[in-house]
N, C-alpha and C positions, 0 to 999 in steps of 0.2 A: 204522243210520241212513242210508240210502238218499239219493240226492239232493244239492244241493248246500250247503254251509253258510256263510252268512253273521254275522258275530260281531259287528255293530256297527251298529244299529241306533235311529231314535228314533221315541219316540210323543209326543203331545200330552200328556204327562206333562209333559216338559221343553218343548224345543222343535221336535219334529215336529206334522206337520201333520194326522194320521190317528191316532183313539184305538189302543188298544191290541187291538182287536177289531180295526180297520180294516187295519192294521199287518198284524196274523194270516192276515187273508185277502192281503193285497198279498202273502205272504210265501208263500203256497199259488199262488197265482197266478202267482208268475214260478217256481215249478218247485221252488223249496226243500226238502230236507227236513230243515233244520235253521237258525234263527234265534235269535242271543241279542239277547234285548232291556235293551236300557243306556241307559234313559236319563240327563242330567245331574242326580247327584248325590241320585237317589228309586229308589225300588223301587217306585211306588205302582201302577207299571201291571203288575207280573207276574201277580196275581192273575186279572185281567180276562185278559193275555196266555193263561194257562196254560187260563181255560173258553172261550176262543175259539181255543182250538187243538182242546179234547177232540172225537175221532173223525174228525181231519183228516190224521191221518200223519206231522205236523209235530210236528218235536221243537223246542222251545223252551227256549233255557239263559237263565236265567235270571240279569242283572250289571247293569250300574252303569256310568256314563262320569263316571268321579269327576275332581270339579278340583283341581289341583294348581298350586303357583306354584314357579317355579326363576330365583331370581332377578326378570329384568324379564317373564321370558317366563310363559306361562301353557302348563302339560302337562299333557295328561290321560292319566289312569289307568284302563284297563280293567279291573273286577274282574267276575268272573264264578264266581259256585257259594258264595259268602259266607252269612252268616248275618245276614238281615235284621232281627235283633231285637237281635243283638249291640250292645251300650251305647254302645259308641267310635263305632260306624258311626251310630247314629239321632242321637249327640249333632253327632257334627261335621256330618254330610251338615246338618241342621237349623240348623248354624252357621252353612255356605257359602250354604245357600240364602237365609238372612237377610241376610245380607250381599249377595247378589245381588240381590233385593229392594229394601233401600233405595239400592246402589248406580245399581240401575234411575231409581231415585224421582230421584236426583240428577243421573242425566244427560238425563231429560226436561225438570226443571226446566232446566238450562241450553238444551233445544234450542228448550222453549218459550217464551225470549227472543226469538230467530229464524223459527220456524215455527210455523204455527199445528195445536197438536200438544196434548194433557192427559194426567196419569196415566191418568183414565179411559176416554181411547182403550185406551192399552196394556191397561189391564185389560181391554181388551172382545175384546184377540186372544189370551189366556190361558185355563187351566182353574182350578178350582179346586183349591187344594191342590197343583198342579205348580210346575216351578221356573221361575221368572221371571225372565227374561235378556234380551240387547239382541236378542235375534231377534224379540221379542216388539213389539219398539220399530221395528223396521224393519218387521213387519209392520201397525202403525200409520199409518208412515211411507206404505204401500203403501197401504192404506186410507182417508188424508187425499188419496191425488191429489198429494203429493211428492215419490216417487221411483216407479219401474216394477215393481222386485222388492227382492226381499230380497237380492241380490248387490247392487243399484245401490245399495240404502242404507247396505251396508258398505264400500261401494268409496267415501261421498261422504262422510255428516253420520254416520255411526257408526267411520269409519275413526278409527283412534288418535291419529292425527295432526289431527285434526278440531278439537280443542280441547273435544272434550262431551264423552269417554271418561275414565275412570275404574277403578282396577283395583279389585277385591273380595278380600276374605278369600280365602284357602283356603290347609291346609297345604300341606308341602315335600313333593316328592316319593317321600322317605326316610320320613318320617312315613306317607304316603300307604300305599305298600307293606305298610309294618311292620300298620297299623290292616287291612287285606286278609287277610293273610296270620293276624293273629293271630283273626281272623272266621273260619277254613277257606275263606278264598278263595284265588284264583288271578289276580295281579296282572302284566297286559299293557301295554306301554307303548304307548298309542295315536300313530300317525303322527306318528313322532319324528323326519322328515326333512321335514318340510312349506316350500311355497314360502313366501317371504319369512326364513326361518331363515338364517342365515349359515354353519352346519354341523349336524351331528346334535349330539347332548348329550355332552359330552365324554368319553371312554372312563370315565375316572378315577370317573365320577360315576353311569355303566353299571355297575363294579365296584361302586361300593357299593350300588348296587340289587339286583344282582344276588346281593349277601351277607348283604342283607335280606330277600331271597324273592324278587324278580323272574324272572315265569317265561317272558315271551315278549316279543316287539317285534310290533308291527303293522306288517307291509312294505309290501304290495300294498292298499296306498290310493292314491285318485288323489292326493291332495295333496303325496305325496312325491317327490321330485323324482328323478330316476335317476341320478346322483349319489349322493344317500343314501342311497339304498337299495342300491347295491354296500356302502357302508362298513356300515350295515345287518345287511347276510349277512356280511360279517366279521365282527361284533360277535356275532352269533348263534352262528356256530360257534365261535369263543373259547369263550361263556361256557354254552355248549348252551342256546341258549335256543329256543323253539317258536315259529314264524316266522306269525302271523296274516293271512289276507288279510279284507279287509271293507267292503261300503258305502260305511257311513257317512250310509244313508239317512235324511233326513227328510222322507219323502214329498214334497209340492209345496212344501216350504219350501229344497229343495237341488236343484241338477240331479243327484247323485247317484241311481243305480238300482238295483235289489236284484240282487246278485248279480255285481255288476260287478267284483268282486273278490271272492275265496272262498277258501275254507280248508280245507286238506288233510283228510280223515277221520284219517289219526295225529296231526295236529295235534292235533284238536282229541280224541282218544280219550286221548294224557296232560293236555287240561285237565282232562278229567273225571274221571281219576283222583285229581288232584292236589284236585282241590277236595273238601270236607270237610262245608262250611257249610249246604250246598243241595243239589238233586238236579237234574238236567235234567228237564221233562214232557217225556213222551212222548205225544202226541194221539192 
């Protein structure tokens, strides 16, 4: 698998900005020869992913940016090579995204106290059948002529402290894993050292993940701070865990760029051992 590999990805499934085709080629396009596509909490774009990669060179792994709560904070869970049909996985992913959903609904209603904003908007920046979340709502926001971007609307009237914000469903992160792993997947803790964090997750809480199946950390994302990601690669060598670099693209919806962080070829040759559930396409 030639090239370079990127492991974290979105499409207009969740909330990136480029279907799953469009994705493909941005992913041919900056040189890749290898992309897993994760969107939050659906698989509904690999399909598409997998006939718009065939006869491109481009290997396409196939995962999930699954949501996860710890506590106040909200972690996410990369799974990659799972079994999309598996019961656990369609029940909860279908749980979270409901929840996200009407979550949605609630915090429009409060923002369209103040701004002149509708559900109907938000649906009109969505797909169908994807997962609907506040980017959807900033993208609104951007659409109404209220704020400039999608950064400015979380930095203002979506930020937490805002008073519209709202947290949603989704299991623990121990739940998260265990539901991965018993799928034949291979569960990555996405940019566990990100700014505004007060520390990384606390070891104690890495051990238990780690004795639940946890198979890697995501280091080399921008969002982690360099701080973390020293304690990071201690935590990795401790517990052997496989060290992921990635994106974290969503097309024009993130200033994130493909390839701006990547990931070793052994890296990413024991995920693919390790996963069970699914196969990597090869295009």
């Amino acid at each position: 698998m030639p090239g370079s590999i990127d492991l974290h990805t979105h499409s207009s499934v969740s909330d990136g900005t480029e279907t799953p085709t469009e994705l493909v080629r941005a992913a041919v396009a900056a040189g890749l020869g290898t992309v897993a596509i994760t969107d939050h909490d659906s698989t509904a774009g690999w399909q598409e992913a997998f006939a718009a990669a065939s006869g491109t060179g481009l290997t396409v792994i196939p995962g999930m940016e699954l949501s996860t709560n710890y506590g106040p904070a909200s972690v996410h869970m990369l799974a990659y090579l799972f079994d999309p049909t598996d019961a656990t996985v369609v029940a909860e992913t279908a749980r979270i995204r409901d929840g996200r959903l009407h979550r949605a609904e609630r915090i429009v209603e409060r923002i369209a106290a103040d701004y002149d904003i509708t559900w109907a908007d938000v649906l009109a920046q969505s797909v169908d059948g994807g997962t609907l979340g506040r980017p959807h709502i900033a993208d609104a926001l951007v659409a109404k002529g209220l704020v400039s971007d999608r950064s400015a609307a979380f930095e203002s009237i979506l930020h937490w402290r805002s008073g519209y914000y709202e947290k949603y469903y989704a299991p623990s992160p121990l739940e998260g894993v265990r539901m991965i792993v018993a799928a034949g997947g291979v569960p990555v803790l996405a940019h566990p050292a990100t700014h505004g964090r007060y520390r990384v997750i606390e070891e104690h809480a890495i051990a238990e993940l780690v004795a639940a199946g946890l198979f890697g950390l995501e280091i080399h994302h921008r969002d982690n701070t360099e701080d973390g990601k020293v304690r990071l690669y201690e935590l990795a060598a401790k517990y052997d865990l496989v060290v992921t670099g990635s994106s974290d693209y969503h097309g024009e919806g993130k200033p994130n760029r493909l390839a701006e962080n990547t990931t070793e070829p052994e890296a990413l040759a024991r995920i693919v051992a390790a996963g069970s559930g699914s196969a990597p396409y090869r295009g």
